[in-house]
VOGU-3710 file (C-alpha; in Angstrom, 3 decimals, decimal comma):
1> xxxxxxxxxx> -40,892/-36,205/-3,282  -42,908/-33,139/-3,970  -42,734/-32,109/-0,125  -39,192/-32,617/-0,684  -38,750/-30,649/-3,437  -41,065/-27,832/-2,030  -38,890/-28,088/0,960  -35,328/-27,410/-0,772  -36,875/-24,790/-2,648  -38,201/-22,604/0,458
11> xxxxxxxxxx> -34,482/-23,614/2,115  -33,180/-22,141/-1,612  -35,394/-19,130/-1,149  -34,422/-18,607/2,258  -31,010/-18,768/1,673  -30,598/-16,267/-1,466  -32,795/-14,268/1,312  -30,346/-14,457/3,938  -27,609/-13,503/1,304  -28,801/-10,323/-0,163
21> xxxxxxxxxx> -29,605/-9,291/3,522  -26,135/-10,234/4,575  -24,733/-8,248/0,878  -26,993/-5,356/1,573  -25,946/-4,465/4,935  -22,419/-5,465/3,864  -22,707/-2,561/0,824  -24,361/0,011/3,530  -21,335/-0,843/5,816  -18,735/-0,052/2,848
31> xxxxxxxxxx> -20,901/2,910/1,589  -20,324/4,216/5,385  -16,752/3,526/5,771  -16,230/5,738/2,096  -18,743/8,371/3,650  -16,289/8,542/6,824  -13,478/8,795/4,472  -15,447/11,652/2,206  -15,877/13,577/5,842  -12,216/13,220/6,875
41> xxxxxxxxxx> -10,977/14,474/3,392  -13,070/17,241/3,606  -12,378/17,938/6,821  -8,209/18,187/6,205  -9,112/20,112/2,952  -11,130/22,463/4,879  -8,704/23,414/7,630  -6,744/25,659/4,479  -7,465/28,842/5,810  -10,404/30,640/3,874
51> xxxxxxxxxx> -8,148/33,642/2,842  -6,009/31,041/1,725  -8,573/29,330/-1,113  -8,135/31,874/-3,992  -4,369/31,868/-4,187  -4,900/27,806/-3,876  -6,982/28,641/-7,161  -3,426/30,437/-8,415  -5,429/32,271/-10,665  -5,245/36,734/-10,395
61> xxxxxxxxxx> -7,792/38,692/-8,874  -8,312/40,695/-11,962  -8,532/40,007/-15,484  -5,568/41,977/-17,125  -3,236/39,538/-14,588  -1,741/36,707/-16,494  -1,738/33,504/-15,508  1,177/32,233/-16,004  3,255/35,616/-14,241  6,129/33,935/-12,467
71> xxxxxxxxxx> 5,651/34,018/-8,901  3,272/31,980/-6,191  0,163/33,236/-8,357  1,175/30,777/-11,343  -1,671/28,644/-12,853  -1,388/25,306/-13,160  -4,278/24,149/-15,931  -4,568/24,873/-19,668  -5,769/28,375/-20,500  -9,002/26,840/-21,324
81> xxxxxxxxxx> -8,809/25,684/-17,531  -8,471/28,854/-16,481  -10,933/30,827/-18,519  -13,390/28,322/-16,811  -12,082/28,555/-13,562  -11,396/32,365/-13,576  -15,237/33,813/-12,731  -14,770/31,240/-9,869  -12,523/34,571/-7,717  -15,355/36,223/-7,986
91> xxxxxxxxxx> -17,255/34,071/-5,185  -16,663/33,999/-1,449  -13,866/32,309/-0,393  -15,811/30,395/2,552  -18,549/29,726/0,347  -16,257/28,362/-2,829  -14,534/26,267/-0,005  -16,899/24,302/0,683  -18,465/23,901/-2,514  -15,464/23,045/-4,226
101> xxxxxxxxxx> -14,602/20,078/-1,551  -18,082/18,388/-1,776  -18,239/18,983/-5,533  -14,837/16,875/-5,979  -15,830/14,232/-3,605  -18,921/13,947/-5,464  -17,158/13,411/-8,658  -15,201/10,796/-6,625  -18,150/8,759/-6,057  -19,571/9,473/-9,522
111> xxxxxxxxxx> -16,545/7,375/-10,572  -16,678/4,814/-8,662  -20,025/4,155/-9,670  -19,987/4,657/-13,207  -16,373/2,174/-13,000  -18,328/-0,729/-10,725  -21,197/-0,446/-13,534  -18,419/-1,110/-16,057  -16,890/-4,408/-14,803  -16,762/-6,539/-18,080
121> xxxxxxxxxx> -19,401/-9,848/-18,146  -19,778/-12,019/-16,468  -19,455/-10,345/-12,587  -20,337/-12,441/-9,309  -22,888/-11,229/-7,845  -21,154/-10,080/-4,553  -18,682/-7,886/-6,254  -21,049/-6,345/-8,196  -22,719/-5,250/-5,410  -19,779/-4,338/-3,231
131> xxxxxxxxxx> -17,524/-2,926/-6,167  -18,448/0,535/-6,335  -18,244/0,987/-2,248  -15,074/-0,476/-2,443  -13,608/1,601/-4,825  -15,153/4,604/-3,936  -13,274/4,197/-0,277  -10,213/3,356/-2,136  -9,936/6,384/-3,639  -11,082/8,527/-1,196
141> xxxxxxxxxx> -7,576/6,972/0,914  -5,499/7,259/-2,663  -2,763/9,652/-3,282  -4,481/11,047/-6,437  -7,418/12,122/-4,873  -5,941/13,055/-1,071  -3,875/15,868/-4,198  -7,024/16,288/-6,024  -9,421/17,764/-4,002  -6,897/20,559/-2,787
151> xxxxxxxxxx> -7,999/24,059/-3,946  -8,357/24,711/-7,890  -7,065/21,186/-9,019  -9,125/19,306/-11,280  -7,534/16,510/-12,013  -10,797/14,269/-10,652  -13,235/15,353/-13,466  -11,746/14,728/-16,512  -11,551/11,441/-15,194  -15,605/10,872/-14,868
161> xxxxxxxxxx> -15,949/12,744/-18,043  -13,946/10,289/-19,791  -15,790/7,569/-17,863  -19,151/9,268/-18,759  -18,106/9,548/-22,535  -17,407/5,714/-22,882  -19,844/4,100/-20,306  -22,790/6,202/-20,172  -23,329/8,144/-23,565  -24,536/5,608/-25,963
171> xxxxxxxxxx> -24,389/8,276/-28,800  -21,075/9,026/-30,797  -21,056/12,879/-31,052  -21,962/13,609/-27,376  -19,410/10,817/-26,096  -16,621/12,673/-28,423  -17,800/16,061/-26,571  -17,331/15,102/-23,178  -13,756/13,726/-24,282  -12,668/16,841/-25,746
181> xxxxxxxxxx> -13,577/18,974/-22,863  -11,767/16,537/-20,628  -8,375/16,999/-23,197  -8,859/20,502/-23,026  -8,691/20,472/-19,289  -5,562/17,789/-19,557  -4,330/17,680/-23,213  -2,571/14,206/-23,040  -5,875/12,749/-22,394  -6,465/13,348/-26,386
191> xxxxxxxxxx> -5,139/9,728/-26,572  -8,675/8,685/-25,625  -9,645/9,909/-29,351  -7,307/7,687/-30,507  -8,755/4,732/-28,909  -11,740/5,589/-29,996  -10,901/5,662/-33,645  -9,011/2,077/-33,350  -11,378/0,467/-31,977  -14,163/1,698/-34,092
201> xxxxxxxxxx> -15,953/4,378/-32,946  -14,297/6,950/-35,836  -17,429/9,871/-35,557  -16,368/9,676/-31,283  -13,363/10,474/-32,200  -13,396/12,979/-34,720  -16,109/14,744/-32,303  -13,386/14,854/-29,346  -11,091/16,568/-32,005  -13,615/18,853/-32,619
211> xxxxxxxxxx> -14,180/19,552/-29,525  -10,616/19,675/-27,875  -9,596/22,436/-31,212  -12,428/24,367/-30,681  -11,830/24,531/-26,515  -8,204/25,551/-27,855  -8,858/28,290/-30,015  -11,784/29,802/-27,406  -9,108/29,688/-25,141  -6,348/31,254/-27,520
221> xxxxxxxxxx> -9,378/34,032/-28,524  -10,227/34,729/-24,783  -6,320/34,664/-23,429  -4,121/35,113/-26,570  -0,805/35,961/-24,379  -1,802/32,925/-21,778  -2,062/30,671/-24,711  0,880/31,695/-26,182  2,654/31,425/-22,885  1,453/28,049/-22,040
231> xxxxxxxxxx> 2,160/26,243/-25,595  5,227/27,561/-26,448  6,990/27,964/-22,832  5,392/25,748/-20,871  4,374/23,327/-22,965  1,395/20,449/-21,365  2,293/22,471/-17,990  5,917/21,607/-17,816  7,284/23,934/-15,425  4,146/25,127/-13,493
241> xxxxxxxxxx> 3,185/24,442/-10,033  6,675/22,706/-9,596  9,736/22,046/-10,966  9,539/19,182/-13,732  12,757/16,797/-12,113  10,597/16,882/-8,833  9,213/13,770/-7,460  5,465/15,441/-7,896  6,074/14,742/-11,678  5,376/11,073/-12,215
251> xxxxxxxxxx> 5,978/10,897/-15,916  8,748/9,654/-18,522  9,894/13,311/-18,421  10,086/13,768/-15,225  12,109/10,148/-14,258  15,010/10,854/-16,914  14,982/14,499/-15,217  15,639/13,368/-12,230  18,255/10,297/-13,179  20,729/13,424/-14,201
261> xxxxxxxxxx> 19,725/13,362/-18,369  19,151/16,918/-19,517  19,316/19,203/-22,812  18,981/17,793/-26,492  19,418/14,420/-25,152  17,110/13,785/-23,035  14,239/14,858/-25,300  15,347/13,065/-27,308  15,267/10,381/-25,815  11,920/10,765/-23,795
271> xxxxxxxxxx> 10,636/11,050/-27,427  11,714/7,771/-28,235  10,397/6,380/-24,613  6,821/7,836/-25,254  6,320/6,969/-28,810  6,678/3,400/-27,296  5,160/3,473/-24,342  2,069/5,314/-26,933  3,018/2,463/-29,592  2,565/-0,532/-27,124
281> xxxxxxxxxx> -0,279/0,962/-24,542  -2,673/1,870/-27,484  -2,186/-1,687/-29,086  -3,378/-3,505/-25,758  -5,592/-0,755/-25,165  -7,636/-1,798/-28,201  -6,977/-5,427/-27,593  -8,619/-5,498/-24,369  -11,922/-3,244/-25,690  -11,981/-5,898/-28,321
291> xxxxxxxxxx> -12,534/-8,196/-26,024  -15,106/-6,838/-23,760  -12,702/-5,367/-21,388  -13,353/-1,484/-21,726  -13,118/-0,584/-18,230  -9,613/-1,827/-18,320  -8,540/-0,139/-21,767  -9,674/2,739/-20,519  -7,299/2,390/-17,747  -4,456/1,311/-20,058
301> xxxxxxxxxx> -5,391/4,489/-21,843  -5,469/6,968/-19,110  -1,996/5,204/-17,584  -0,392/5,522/-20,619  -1,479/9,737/-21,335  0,154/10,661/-17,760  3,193/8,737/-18,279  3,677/9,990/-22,121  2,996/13,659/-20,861  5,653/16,036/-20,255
311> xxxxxxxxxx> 4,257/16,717/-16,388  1,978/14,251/-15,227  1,452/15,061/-11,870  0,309/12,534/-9,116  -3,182/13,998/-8,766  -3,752/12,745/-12,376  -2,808/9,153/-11,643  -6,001/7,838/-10,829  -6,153/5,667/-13,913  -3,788/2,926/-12,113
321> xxxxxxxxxx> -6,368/2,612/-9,575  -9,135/1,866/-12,419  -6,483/-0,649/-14,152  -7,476/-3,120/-11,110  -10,657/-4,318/-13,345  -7,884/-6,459/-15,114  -7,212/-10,421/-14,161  -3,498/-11,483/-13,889  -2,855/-14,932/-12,988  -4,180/-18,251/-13,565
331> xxxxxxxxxx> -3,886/-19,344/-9,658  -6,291/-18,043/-7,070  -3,631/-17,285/-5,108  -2,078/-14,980/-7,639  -5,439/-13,184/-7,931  -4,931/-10,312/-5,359  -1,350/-9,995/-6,327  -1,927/-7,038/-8,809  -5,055/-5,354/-6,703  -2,864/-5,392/-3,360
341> xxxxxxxxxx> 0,187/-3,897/-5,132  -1,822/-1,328/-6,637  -3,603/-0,080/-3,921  -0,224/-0,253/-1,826  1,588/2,369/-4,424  -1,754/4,641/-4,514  -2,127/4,685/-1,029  1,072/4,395/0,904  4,326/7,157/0,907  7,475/5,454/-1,267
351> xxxxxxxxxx> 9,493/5,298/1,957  6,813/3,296/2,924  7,248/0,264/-0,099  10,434/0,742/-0,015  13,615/1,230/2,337  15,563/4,750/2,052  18,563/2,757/0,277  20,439/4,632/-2,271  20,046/1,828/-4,803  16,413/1,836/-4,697
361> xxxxxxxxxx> 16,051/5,661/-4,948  15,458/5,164/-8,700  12,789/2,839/-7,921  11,091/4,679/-4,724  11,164/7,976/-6,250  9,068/6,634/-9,565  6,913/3,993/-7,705  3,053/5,429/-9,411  4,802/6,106/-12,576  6,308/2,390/-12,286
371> xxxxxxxxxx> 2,429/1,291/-11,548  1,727/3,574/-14,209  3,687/1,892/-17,176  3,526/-1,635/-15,851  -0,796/-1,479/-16,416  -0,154/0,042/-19,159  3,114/-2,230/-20,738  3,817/-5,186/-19,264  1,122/-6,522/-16,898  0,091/-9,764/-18,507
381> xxxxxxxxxx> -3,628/-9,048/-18,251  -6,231/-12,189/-18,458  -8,892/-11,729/-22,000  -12,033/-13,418/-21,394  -11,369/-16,307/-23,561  -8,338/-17,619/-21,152  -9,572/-21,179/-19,439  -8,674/-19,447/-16,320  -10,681/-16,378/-16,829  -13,429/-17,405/-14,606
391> xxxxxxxxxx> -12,315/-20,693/-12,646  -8,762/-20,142/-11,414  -7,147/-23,123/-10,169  -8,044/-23,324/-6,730  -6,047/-23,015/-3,549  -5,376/-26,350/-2,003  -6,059/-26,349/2,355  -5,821/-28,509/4,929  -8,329/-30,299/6,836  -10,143/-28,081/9,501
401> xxxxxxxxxx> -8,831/-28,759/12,614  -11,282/-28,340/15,801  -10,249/-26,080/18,348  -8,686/-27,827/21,923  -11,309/-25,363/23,451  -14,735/-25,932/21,749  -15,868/-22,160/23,501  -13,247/-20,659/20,896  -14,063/-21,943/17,679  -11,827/-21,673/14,673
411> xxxxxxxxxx> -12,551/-18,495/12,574  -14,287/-19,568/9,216  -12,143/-17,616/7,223  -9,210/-18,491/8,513  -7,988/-21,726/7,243  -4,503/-23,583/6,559  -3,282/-22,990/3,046  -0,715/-25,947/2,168  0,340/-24,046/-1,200  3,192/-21,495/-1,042
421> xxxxxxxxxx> 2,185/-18,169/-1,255  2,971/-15,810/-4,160  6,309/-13,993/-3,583  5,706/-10,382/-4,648  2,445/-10,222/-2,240  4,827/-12,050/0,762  7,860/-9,326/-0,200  5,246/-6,272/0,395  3,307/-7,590/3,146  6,494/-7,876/5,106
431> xxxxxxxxxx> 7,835/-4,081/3,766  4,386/-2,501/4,449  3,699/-4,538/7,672  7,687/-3,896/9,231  7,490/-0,195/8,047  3,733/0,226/9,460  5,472/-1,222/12,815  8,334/1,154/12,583  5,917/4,159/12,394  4,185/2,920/15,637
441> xxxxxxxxxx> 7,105/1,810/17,389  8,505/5,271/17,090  4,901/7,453/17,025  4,278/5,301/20,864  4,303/7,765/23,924  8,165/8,930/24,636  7,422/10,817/28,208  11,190/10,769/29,833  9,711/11,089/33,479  7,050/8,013/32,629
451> xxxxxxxxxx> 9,579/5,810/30,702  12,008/6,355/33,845  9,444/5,697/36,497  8,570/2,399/34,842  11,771/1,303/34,748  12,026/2,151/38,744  8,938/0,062/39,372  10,651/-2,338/36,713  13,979/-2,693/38,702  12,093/-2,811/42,154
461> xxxxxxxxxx> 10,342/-5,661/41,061  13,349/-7,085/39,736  14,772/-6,468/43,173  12,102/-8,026/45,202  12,691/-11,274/43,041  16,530/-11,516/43,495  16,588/-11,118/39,841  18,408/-7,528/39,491  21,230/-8,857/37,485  22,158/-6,238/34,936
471> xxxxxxxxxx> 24,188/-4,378/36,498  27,084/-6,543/37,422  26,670/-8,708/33,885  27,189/-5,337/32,052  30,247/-4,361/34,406  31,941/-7,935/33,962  31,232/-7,815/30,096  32,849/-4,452/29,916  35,804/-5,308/31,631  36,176/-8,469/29,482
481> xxxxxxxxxx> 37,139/-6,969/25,980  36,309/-9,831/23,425  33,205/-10,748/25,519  32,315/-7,311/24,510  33,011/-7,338/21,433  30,870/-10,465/21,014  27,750/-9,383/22,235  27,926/-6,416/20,858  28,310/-7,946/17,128  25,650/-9,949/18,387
491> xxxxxxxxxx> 23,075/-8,290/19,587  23,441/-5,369/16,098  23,681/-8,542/13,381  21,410/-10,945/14,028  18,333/-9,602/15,174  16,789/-9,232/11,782  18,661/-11,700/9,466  17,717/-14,997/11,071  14,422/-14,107/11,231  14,809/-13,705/7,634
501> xxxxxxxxxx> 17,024/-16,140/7,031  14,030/-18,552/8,365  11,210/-17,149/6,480  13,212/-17,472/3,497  13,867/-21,596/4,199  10,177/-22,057/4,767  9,469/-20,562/2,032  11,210/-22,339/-0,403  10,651/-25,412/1,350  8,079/-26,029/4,085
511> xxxxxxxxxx> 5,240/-23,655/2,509  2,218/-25,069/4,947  4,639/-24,134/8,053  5,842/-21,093/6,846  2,618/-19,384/7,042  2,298/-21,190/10,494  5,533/-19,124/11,704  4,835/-16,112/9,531  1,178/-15,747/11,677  2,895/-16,199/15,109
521> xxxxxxxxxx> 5,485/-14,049/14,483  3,201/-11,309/12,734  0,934/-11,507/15,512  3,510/-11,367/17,852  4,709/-8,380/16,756  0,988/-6,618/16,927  0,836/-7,565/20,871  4,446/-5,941/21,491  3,843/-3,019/19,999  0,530/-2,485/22,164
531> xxxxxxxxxx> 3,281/-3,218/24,868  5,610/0,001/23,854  2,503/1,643/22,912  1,151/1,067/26,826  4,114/0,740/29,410  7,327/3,175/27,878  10,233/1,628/29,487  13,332/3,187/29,832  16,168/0,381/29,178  19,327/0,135/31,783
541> xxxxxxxxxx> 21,586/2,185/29,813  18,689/5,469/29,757  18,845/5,225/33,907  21,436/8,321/34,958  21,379/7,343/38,672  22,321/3,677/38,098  25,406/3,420/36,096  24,952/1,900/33,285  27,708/1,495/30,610  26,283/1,413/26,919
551> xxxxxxxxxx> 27,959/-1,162/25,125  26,636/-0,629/21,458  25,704/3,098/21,352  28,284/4,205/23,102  27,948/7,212/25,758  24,858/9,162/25,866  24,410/12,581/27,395  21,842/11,528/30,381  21,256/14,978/31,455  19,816/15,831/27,702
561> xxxxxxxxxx> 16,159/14,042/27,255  16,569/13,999/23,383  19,686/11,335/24,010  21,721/12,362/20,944  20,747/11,666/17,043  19,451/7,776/18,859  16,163/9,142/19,206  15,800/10,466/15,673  16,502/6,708/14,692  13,623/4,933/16,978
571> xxxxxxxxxx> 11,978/5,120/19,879  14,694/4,515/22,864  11,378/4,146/25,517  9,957/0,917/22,836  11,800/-1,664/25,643  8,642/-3,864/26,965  8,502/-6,472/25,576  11,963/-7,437/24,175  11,408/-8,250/20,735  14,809/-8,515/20,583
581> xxxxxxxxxx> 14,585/-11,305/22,520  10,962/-12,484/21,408  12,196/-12,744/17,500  15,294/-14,811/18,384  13,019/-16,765/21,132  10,435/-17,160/17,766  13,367/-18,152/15,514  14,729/-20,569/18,507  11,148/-22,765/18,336  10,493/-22,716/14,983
591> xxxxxxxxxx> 14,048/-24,711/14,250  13,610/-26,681/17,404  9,977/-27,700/16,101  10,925/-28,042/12,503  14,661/-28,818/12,174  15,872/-32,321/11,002  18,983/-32,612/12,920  19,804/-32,548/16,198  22,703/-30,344/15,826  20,103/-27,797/14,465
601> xxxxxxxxxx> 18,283/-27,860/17,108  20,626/-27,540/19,571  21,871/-24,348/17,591  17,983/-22,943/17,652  17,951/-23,324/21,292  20,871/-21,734/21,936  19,945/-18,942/19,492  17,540/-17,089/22,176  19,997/-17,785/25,122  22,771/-15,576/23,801
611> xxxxxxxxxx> 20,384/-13,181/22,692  18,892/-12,637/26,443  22,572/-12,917/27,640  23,849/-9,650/24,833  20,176/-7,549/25,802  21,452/-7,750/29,366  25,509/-7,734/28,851  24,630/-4,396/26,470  22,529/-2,754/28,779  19,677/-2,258/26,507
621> xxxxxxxxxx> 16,798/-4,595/28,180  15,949/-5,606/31,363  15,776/-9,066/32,861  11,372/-8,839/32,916  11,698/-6,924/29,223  12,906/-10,519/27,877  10,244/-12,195/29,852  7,616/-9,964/28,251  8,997/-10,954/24,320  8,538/-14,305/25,798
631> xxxxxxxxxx> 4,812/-13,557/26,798  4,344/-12,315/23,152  5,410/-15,032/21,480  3,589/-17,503/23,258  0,459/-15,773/22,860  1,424/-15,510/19,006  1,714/-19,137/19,004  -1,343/-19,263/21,097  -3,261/-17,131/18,794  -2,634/-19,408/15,241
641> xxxxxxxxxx> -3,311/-22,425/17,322  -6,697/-21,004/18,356  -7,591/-19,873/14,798  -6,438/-22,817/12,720  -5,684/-25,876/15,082  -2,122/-27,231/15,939  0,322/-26,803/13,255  0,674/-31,023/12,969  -2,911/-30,595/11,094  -0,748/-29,847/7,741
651> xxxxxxxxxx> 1,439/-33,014/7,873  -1,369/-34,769/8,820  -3,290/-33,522/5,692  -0,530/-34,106/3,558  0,775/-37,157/4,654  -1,752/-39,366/3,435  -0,807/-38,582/-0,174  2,883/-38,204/0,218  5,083/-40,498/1,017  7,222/-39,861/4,307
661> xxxxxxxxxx> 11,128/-38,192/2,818  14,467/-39,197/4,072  17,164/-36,841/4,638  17,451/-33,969/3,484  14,443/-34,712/1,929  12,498/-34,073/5,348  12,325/-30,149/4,322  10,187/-30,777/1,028  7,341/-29,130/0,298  3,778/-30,690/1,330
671> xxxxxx> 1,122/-31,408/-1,032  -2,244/-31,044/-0,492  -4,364/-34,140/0,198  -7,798/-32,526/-1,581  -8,803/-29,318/-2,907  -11,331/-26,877/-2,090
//
């Protein structure tokens, strides 16, 4: 028993061995990837020309100049900003370039240690070890800091001030310091004094008064007519470095300026939308510190001081990014809904999240001030004393399935989830994943003279096989009227909303298959656009020399490479594979697999027939471009198969605790047999 014993302890020992060595190269990995991300910041900061640093700085050459003079030379900061930034002109602009870029970046990684450090108790072991990586490469990719390390902002360090005051300065008076400098610098971030006060620390506070009236009146002593300037005309920076109704200013202010409100009204009403926004962040603010959760108050905090602020520009939103230390959800499924949507609206462009519809202009034009006030309003954030805090109720899989090849094994990680998935993470993974394929679709190579001599070697093959039938199908739809008509309604309506339609049925009621069909079609998708990406194509009705009658687009000057405003829409050369064809072919075996009836899946077959009947009739594919979306889609199919068995392993694990429906029934959702 002892040899036993001594035995599971060395196999223990080893093991915990074998972990930190995989966590530790792990963290050096992630510590690399933020490095490469620190270099390639740098390296797009430091293409600004070097004459071109000091007016970045906005701040006059000499002393009498104000700086707030209208013009391209206006100042952005508080005057105390600028009396510290001022002696700066006096260095050499290559010299101050580079200095200032590494210094920022610094700060950057200053933060994300100091915010990994700050994770409230109790924290795994592997994310406290990978946290501060993590975050550090996060922001390095953010939105706030790609704006913050351009020349003279600095936005970045009254964050790690703040930061430095709360997690690092044990003592009251110096904490309250460091706070006040960083209000100074960014007067809404006074708010942090008020924290401090409410949730105890009174002589903190009353030190960042202190502090943030005595910057004030240096400032006021040092540049009377700047200080004047800035707090009666421009007051917290409202009008510099932009106008306030532009999309730069992500604040309360800024959102009703650019919904139409002006004069009397509108600041009055703002008033009324930050007192609460003040009223409500504060109160959870202190609730969470209360609870052990400073990291995240501190985010609340900082969230709510941009929004409140007359001009809170994007640079100073890096607070949302911090407000991922808070838990929201009692599933582990719902776990990475909040993190994911966070680091999707500091990362990604609007137009990005959201499609340029005028409905959601409201909505895309506000989307960090949005993040902003939901961390700091609404977000139902987890305390510590929640039963779920720790042990979220687990995700419930299906039985591994062994791969039909044992030389491919299934991928660990990768295993069948019978649960649905959680709604607002499926909505922006198919947004972010269809625009993300829309900007490679259209960046793929677009060389007329390549795209055209593919489709020669295209149609000679065609040719060769006695398969060249697009010409006379596209003549005899043309001179058919209502056939026309058809495939032309067909082939601009339902390329996307089946698809949909589909997703949206699985969904609701076949959860285990929908991420089956979501996976081959995703992956699909990936292979065709290293397809357009690879082999341009020029489609039939792009060929001058063969006659070619566009059915949907209508005529196109040939003799003009641009083709008209089509090319400003998409990529005309982005024809091999089909996916046209290889979405309807998807949608066609996913209802013949899964469909009840047989009338459905007769309709599911037919589905992909009439679309590779309208690609051809309109001219817009080739014969072999339909056979290539069919390529696609197999391997997609292929692909899931490979990496988590055949798509029968879900029933299987479910039927053994479910009784088989009837019906209608059929399309109910599966429950899990066991959880993991």
């Amino acid at each position: 028993m002892a040899n036993a014993a001594e035995h599971s302890g060395a196999n223990g020992h080893a093991g915990d061995i074998g972990g930190s060595g995989r966590l530790g190269a792990a963290r050096l990995l992630l510590w690399a990837l933020a490095g490469a991300l620190a270099v390639r910041q740098a390296a797009a900061v430091l293409r600004v020309p070097p004459g071109d640093w000091l007016s970045g700085f906005h701040l006059p050459g000499s002393l009498p100049g104000s700086l707030y003079e209208a013009g391209a030379g206006q100042f952005t900061g508080t005057p105390f900003g600028g009396l510290v930034l001022k002696p700066l002109t006096g260095f050499a602009a290559p010299s101050l370039e580079v200095a200032w870029t590494c210094v920022t970046l610094l700060f950057v990684a200053a933060i994300g240690l100091v915010a990994a450090r700050a994770l409230p108790d109790p924290v795994p072991r592997r994310t406290a070890v990978l946290a501060a990586p993590v975050l550090t490469a996060l922001m390095m990719v953010s939105l706030p800091v790609r704006e913050a390390a351009s020349p003279g902002q600095t936005a970045v360090l009254p964050v790690l001030l703040v930061l430095l005051a709360v997690f690092r300065v044990p003592a009251d008076r110096p904490a309250g310091l460091l706070i006040g400098l960083a209000a100074a610098l960014q007067p809404a971030l006074l708010l942090f004094a008020a924290l401090l006060w409410l949730s105890g620390r009174r002589p903190a506070a009353r030190a960042a008064a202190v502090t943030f009236a005595g910057a004030t009146a240096l400032s006021w002593a040092a540049l009377p007519r700047d200080s004047w300037t800035y707090w009666s005309q421009h007051l917290a920076g409202t009008g510099l470095g932009g106008a306030p109704d532009g999309l730069a200013n992500q604040s309360v202010h800024g959102a009703l300026l650019r919904l139409g409100l002006t004069g009397p009204a509108e600041i009055a009403l703002y008033a009324v939308l930050a007192a609460v926004v003040v009223w409500i962040g504060l109160r959870r603010a202190v609730r969470y510190a209360r609870d052990g959760q400073l990291l995240l108050a501190v985010a609340i905090t900082g969230c709510v001081a941009v929004a409140v602020s007359p001009v809170g520009w994007r640079h100073q939103l890096l607070w949302v990014l911090l407000a991922v230390a808070g838990k929201v959800g009692t599933r582990a499924a719902d776990r990475p809904v909040w993190p994911v949507a966070v680091v999707l609206a500091l990362t990604l462009p609007s137009d990005v999240l959201l499609p340029n519809l005028a409905a959601l202009a409201p909505v895309r034009d506000n989307v960090l001030l949005l993040a902003a006030l939901a961390a700091a309003c609404a977000v139902p954030f987890l305390p510590r004393t929640a039963p779920h805090w720790s042990a979220p109720v687990p995700t419930a899989y299906g039985r591994p399935a062994a791969a039909r090849w044992s030389w491919v094994p299934l991928l660990p990680f990768w295993r069948r989830v019978l649960s649905r998935p959680n709604l607002l993470l499926e909505l922006l993974l198919i947004r972010v994943g269809y625009s993300l394929y829309s900007h490679i679709r259209a960046a793929a190579p677009t060389s007329r003279s390549l795209a055209e001599g593919n489709a020669d070697q295209i149609h000679g093959i065609e040719k060769a096989l006695g398969i060249d039938i697009e010409h006379a199908v596209n003549h005899a739809v043309v001179n058919t009227p209502w056939l026309e008509a058809f495939f032309n309604f067909y082939y601009t309506s339902f390329h996307f909303v089946v698809p949909l339609a589909i997703l949206g049925l699985l969904y609701w009621r076949r959860p285990g298959d929908y991420r089956w069909a979501r996976a081959s079609l995703g992956l699909a998708t990936v292979l065709a656009l290293a397809g357009f990406w690879l082999y341009p194509l020029a489609p039939p009705r792009l060929m001058p020399a063969l006659g070619f009658i566009d059915t949907v687009h209508g005529p196109q000057d040939l003799a003009n490479p641009s083709y008209g405003a089509m090319t400003a829409i998409s990529n005309q050369y982005a024809a091999m594979p089909s996916l046209h064809f290889g979405w309807s072919l998807w949608c066609g075996i996913v209802i013949v697999v899964l469909a009840p009836k047989g009338w459905q899946k007769l309709l599911g077959a037919l589905h992909p027939l009439i679309t590779a009947c309208a690609i051809v009739a309109t001219a817009n594919h080739w014969v072999l471009d339909a056979v290539g979306g069919a390529v696609v889609v197999a391997a997609g199919f292929g692909l899931v198969y490979v990496l988590s068995g055949p798509r029968g392993a879900v029933a299987l694990a479910a039927g053994a605790s479910v009784p088989k429906p009837r019906g209608a029934a059929e399309l109910g959702v599966p429950v899990a047999a066991r959880r993991r």
